[in-house]
N, C-alpha and C positions, 0 to 999 in steps of 0.2 A: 309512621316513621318521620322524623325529623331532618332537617334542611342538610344537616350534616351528615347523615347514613346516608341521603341521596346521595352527597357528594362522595362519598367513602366506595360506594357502590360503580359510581361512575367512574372512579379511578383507577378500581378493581378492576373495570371494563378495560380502561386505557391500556392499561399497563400489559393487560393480555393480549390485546387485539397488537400491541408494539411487540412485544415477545414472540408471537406467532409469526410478525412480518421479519423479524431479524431471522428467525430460523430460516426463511423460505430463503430470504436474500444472502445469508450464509450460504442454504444449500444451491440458489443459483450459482453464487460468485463460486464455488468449487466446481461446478460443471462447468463456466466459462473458464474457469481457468485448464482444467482437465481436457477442454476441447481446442482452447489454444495451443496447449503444448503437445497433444495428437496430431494437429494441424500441420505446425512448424515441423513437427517431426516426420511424418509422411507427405515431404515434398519431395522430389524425383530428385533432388541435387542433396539429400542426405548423406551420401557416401564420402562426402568430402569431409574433412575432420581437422577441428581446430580446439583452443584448449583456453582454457581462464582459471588463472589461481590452482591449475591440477585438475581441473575437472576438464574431461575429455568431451568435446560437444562438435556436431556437425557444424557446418559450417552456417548453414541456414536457421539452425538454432540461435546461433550468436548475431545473425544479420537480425531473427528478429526480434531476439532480444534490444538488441543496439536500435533498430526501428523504434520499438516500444519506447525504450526512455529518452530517444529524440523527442519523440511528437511527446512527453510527458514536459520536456523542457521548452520545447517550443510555445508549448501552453501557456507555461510559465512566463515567461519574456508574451508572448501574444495579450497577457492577462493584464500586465503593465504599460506595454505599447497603446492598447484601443485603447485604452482609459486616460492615456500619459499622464502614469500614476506610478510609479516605482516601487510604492510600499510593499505591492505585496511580495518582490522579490526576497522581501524579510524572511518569507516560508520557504524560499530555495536553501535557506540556510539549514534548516531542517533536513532536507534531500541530501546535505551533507554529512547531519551530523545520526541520520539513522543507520549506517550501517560500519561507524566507527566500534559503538561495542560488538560488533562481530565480530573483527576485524584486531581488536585488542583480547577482548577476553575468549573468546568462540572456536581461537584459530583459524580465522578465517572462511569457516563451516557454517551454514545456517542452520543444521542440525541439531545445534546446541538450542535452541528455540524450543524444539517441543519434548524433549526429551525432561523427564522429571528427574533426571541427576542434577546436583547441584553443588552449590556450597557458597562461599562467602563472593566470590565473583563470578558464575555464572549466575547465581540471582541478581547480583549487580548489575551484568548486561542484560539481562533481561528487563531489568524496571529500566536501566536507559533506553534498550531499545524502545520498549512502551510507551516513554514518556515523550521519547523524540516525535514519535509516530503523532500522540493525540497533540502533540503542539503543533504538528502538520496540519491539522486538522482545527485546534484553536487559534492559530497565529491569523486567518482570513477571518474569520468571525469576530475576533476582537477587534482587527483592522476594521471592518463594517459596521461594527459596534459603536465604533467611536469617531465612524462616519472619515476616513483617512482614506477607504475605498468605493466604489461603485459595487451594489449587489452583483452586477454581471463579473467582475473581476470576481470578486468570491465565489462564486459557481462557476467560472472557466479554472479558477485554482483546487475545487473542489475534482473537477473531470481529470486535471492534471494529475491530483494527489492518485485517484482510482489509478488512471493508468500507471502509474511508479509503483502500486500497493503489486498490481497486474504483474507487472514485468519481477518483482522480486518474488511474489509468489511464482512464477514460472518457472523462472533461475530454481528456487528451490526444489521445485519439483523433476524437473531436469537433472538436478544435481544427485537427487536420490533413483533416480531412473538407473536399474543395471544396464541396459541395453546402450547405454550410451558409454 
């Protein structure tokens, strides 16, 4: 076998042994998230009821909802502060502009996300939504790419982005919860 079927071979490897770990770390991130919002929801002070956008939620759901995307912005501003570096607040911009097409096209609903109806603007908020999300996700890598920030800044932005991914998966789980 030649230089090149090695390398074709070992790609094959790559590619699997990556695909295998994204599954697992999919099916973890949905048990942390399913254990969060268990969590939050069987706290003794659940009987208290408060409300966002029409969805009806305990009170300690919304505490720690609103906890979760503190400490996701705290990060944010912490990730600029140790470094006294500003750019990467460039990605908070993002934290803005991802949950505008829900918000315009969606009704407001995160529901529209996974459901396969469609048409000329819910697939529109959908590739925004998507697009905003992996700029989240490229805006600190090209920042460190081009040397504007500190590795550590990009891996404190990266902990942030997870917790903000955290808190809106919850919200949406919450939100399709009958019990609430």
């Amino acid at each position: 076998m030649n230089r090149e079927g090695h390398y074709f071979i070992y790609l094959m490897f790559l590619f699997e042994n990556i695909s295998n770990s994204m599954q697992l770390v999919t099916f973890k991130l949905s048990n942390l998230i399913h254990t969060i919002t268990n969590l939050i929801s069987s706290c003794p002070l659940s009987h208290l009821n408060g409300s966002i956008a029409g969805f009806h939620f305990p009170d300690i759901v919304l505490a720690g909802l609103a906890f979760m995307f503190s400490s996701s912005i705290l990060l944010q501003i912490l990730a600029c502060a140790i470094y006294n570096n500003w750019w990467p607040m460039l990605s908070a911009l993002m934290y803005v502009l991802v949950p505008m097409p829900c918000l315009f096209f969606g009704g407001g609903s995160t529901q529209f996300l996974i459901s396969r109806d469609g048409g000329g603007w819910m697939d529109a908020a959908k590739f925004l939504t998507g697009a905003s999300a992996v700029g989240s996700i490229a805006i600190p890598i090209i920042l460190r790419h081009a040397d504007l920030i500190q590795t550590g800044a990009m891996f404190i932005e990266f902990v942030s982005f997870f917790i903000f991914v955290c808190t809106v998966m919850c919200f949406h789980r919450a939100s399709l919860d009958d019990e609430w």
